[in-house]
Structure formats: structure tokens, C-alpha cells
C-alpha positions in Angstrom: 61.1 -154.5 -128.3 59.4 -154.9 -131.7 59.2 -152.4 -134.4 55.6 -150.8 -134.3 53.8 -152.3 -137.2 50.7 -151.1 -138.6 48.0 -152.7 -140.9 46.6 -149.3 -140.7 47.5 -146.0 -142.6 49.9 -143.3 -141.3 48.0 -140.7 -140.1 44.8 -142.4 -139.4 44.8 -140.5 -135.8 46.5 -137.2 -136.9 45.2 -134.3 -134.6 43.6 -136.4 -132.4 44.8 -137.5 -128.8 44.1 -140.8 -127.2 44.2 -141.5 -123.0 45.7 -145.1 -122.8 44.9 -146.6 -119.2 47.6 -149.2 -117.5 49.4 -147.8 -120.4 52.7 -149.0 -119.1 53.1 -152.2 -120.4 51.0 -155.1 -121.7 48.2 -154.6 -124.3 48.1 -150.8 -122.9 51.4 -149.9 -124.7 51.0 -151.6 -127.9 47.6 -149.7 -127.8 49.9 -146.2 -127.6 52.5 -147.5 -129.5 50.5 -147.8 -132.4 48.1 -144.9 -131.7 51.5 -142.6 -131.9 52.3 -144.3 -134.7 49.2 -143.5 -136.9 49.2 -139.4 -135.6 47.8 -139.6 -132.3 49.5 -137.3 -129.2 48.9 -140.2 -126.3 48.6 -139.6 -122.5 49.3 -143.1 -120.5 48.8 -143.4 -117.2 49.4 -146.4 -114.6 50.5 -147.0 -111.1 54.2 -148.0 -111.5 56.4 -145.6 -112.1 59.1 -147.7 -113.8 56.7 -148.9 -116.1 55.6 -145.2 -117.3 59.3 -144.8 -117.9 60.4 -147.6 -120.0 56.7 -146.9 -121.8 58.1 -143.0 -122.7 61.8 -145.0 -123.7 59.7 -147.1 -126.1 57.8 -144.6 -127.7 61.1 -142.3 -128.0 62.2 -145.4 -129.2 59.6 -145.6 -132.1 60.5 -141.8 -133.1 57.7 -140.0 -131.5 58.1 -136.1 -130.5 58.2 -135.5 -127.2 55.9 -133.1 -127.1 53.3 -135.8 -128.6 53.8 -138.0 -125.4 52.4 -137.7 -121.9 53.3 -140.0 -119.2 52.2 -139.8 -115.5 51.1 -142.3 -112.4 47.6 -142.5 -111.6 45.6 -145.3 -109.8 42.2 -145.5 -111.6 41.0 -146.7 -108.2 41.1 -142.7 -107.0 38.5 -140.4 -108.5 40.5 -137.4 -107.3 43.5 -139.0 -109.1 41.1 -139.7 -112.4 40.4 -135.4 -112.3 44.1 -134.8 -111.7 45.2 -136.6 -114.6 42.7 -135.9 -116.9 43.1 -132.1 -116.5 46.7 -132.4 -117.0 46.1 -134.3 -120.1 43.1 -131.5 -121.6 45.6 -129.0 -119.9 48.8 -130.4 -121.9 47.0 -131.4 -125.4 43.7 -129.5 -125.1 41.3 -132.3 -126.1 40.7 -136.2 -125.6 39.1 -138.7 -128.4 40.1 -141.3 -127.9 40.0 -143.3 -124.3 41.0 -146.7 -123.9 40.1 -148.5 -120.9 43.1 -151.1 -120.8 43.8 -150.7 -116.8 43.0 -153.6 -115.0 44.1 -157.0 -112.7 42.7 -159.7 -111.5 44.3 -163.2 -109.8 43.3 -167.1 -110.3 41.3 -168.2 -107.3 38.4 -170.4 -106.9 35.6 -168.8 -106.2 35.0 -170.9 -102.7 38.4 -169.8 -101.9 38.1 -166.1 -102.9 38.2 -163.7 -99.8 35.9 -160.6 -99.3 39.2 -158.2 -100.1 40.4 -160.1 -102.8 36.9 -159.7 -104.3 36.5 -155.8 -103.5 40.0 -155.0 -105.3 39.5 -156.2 -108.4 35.8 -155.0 -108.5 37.4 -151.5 -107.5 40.3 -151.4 -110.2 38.1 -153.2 -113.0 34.7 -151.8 -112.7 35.0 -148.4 -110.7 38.0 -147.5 -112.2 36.7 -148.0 -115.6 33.5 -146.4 -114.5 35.2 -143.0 -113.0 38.0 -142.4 -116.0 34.9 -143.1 -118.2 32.8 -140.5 -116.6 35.5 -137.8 -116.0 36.6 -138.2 -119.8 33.4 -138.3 -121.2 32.0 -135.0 -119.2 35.2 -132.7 -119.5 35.9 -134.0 -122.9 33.5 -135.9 -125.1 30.3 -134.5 -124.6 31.2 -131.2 -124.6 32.8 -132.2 -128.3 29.8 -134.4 -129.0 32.2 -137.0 -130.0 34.6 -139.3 -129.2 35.1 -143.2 -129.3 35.9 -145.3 -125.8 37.3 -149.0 -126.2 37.0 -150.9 -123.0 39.5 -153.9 -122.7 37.1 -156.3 -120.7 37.6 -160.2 -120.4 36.5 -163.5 -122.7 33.9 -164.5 -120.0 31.3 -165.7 -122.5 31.0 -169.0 -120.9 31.7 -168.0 -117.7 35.7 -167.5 -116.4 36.3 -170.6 -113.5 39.1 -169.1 -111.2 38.0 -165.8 -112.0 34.7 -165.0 -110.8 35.7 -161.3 -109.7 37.2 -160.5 -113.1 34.0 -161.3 -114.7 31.7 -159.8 -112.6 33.5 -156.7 -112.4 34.1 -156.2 -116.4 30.6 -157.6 -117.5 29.3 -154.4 -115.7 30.9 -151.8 -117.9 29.3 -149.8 -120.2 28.7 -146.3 -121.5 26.5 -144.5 -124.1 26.8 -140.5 -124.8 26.0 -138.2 -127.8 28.1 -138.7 -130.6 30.2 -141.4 -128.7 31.3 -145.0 -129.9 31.5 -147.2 -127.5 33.0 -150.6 -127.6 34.6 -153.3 -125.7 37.6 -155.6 -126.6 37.5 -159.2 -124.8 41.0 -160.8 -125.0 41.6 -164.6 -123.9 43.1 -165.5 -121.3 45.6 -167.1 -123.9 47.1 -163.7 -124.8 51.1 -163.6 -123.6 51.3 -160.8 -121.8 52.2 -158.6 -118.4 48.5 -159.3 -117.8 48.6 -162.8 -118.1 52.1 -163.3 -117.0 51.2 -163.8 -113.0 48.7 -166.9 -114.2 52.3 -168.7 -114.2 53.3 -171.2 -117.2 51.9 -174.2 -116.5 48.2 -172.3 -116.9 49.3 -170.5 -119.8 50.1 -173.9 -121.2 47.0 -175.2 -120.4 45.0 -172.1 -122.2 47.8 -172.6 -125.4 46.5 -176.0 -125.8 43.2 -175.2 -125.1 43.3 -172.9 -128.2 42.2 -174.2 -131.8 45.0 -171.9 -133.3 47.3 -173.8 -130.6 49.4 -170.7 -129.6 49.6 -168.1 -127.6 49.1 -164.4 -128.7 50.6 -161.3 -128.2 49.4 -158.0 -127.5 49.8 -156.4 -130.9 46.9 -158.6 -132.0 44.5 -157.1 -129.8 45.9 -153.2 -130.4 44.9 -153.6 -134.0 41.1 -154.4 -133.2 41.4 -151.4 -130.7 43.0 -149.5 -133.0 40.3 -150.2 -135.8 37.5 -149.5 -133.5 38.7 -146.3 -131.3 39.0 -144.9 -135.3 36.9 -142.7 -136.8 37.0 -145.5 -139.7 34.3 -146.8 -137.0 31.1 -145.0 -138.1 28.3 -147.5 -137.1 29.4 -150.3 -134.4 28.5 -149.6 -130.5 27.6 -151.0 -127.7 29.6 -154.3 -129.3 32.2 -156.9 -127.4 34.3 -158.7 -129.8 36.4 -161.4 -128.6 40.2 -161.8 -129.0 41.0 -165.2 -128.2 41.5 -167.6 -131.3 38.6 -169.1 -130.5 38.9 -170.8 -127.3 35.7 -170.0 -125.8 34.3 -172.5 -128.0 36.7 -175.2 -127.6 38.2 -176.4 -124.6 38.5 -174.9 -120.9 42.0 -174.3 -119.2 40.6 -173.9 -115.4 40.0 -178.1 -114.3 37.1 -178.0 -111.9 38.2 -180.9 -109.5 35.2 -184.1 -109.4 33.6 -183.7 -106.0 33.2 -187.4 -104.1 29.6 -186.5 -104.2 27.7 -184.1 -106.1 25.6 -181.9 -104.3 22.3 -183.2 -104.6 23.3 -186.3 -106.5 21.5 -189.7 -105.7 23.5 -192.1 -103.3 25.7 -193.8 -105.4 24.6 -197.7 -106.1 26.8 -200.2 -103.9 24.9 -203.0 -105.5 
């Protein structure tokens, strides 16, 4: 694994603590990675266990305490899981400022072809989850501190995502506002090489590298720093903002081929001359 690298002063995040969502791998721990790095005590949570564990070697691994690391399974799905882990994070550390919304999953399907519990798990893991870790934090935590800053890692949908019409339905609809609270999402492309992206296979990963002006792929680091930037209390004056992360793809070309129906629905007859 890399060395953690920082365009970002030591310290930036001292006394403060940060909850990292799908923590485990992926965008999630270069979020934590670097957010230990700058000061911050994180808490990750995710699903796999195995995950959580080789997160904790990494960050040992980077020369954090400890003491300045907590690591525990939680699926975002559960609000009585949410509550759990959220008290044992205020219990453990005392305080939250930071959350990042990074949990999340999705799978490339037409939409025709997409089946009602398909639909419903992604909806549940990308928009409830985010909804109920938001609310829990913000109540037991934020607003009682009347601060905080919340980064939610959404999707580049801004012309639409073909193949993943659950995705962008379900991370379109977050969003929260509270005294004293930044709050800011973080679109990355669907070019970005990661354990996110990894299911999509190669050949579509291809397709979205040379779909890409910058013609590469990114990796996760280069979204963390944004996060970084904006989850700071460097961030004074930006909320309620989505900033994409994609090298510019949205405006360029489109990975997901739409296949050319025989007949277009509501097309005239064609001429047979």
C-alpha cells in the first residue's frame, strides 16, 4: 500500500474525530488514511470484517496510535446498528466532526432489466443508510455542538448514469442542513479505480478510461483530498455544493452503449421506397 501523502498540513484535523462509512477499503480508507494523518482520531465502520482489519493494519501501518483508531462492522442499512456504532464511537472518543458518508454499492443493469430487489437494495444502502448515519450523527453529535462538517460521497449522474438508474436515484436524494453544519457532497466518476468500481469488470472500466479527456483512470487518493479539503474547518463558506471528481467525463463521451432499437418507439415507418 502507498505511503499516505498529503497536500494538506500536519495537524489540520488535530483534536477532532472523523466517522468514515465503508471505511474498509476503497475511497473510504484513503478518506481515514489521510484524516489520521492530518490529527484526526477516525472511527470506520463497514460490513466485512476482513476489510475493517486490514483497514486497522494499514493505518498501524502509517504510524497512527492505537488509541486514535476505531474499527467495528456495522451495516448502514440497520438504524439500530447506526445507534450502536455511533455510541461506541462518542463513547470511545467523546465527540464527532467530521462524518463522511463514503458507504455505498450499486451494480450495472439496464434499467428494463432491473428487478424490484435489486432496486430496493441499493436505494436502502445508498439513500437510507446515508439518511439514518446522517441523522444519528447530526442529533447526538453535531447539533448539540452546533458544528460539524458532513461530506457525502454521491455519484457523477449529471447527465444521467445508463446502467445505473438505482444509484442515481438513490444518491440524488441526499441532503442535510443543520446549525453550524457544512454540508457537502463529492461525485466521483465512474472512472475512478477502485473496490467500488472493481465489480464493473475491465472491459467497462476501459470503456470509461477512454471515455475520459485526461485518458486514465484515477485512484482514490484523488477524491480523499477534495473530501479532505471540504470536511476541514479550512471550509468556512461552501454548502449545500456537489463537486464532481471525474476528469471530466461527464462532458465528453459516455461508457454505457445504449443498443439502436429496430424501431424507435414512436418513430415514423421507415421509407421502403
Amino acid at each position: 500500500m502507498t505511503q499516505v501523502r498529503s497536500i494538506f498540513a500536519r495537524g489540520l484535523f488535530d483534536n477532532q474525530v472523523a466517522l468514515v462509512t465503508g471505511g474498509g477499503s476503497g475511497i473510504g480508507l484513503a478518506c481515514a488514511r489521510e484524516l489520521a494523518y492530518l490529527g484526526a482520531k477516525v472511527a470506520i465502520c463497514g460490513r466485512k470484517a476482513d476489510k475493517l482489519e486490514a483497514a486497522t493494519k494499514a493505518l498501524a501501518g502509517d504510524g497512527i496510535p492505537e488509541g486514535h483508531v476505531l474499527a467495528a462492522p456495522c451495516d448502514i442499512r440497520e438504524p439500530d446498528q447506526i445507534a450502536a456504532f455511533v455510541g461506541e464511537v462518542l463513547s470511545r472518543f467523546g465527540r464527532i466532526d467530521v462524518l463522511v458518508n463514503n458507504a455505498g454499492g450499486q451494480f450495472p443493469s439496464p434499467a428494463m432489466d432491473m428487478t424490484p430487489k435489486g432496486w430496493e437494495a441499493v436505494v436502502r444502502n445508498n439513500l437510507n443508510g446515508t439518511f439514518f448515519m446522517t441523522r444519528e450523527v447530526a442529533k447526538r453529535a453535531m447539533i448539540p455542538a452546533q458544528r460539524g462538517r458532513i461530506v457525502n460521497v454521491t455519484a457523477s449522474v449529471s447527465r444521467g448514469f445508463p446502467g445505473m438508474a438505482h444509484t442515481g436515484a438513490a444518491r440524488a436524494g441526499v441532503e442535510w442542513a443543520a446549525l453550524g453544519i457544512r454540508v457537502n457532497a463529492v461525485a466521483p466518476g465512474n472512472n475512478i479505480q477502485s473496490s467500488g468500481t472493481s465489480q464493473y469488470g475491465e472491459a467497462l472500466l476501459e470503456l470509461a478510461r477512454r471515455a475520459t479527456p485526461l485518458k486514465r483512470l484515477a485512484v482514490p487518493e484523488e477524491v480523499s483530498r477534495l473530501i479532505v479539503f471540504l470536511a476541514s474547518d479550512q471550509n468556512d463558506f461552501i454548502t449545500g455544493a456537489v463537486y464532481g471528481v471525474d476528469g471530466g467525463q461527464p462532458l465528453w463521451g459516455d461508457i454505457w452503449l445504449i443498443p439502436e432499437p429496430e424501431s424507435a418507439p414512436g418513430a415514423p415507418p421507415a421509407d421502403k421506397g
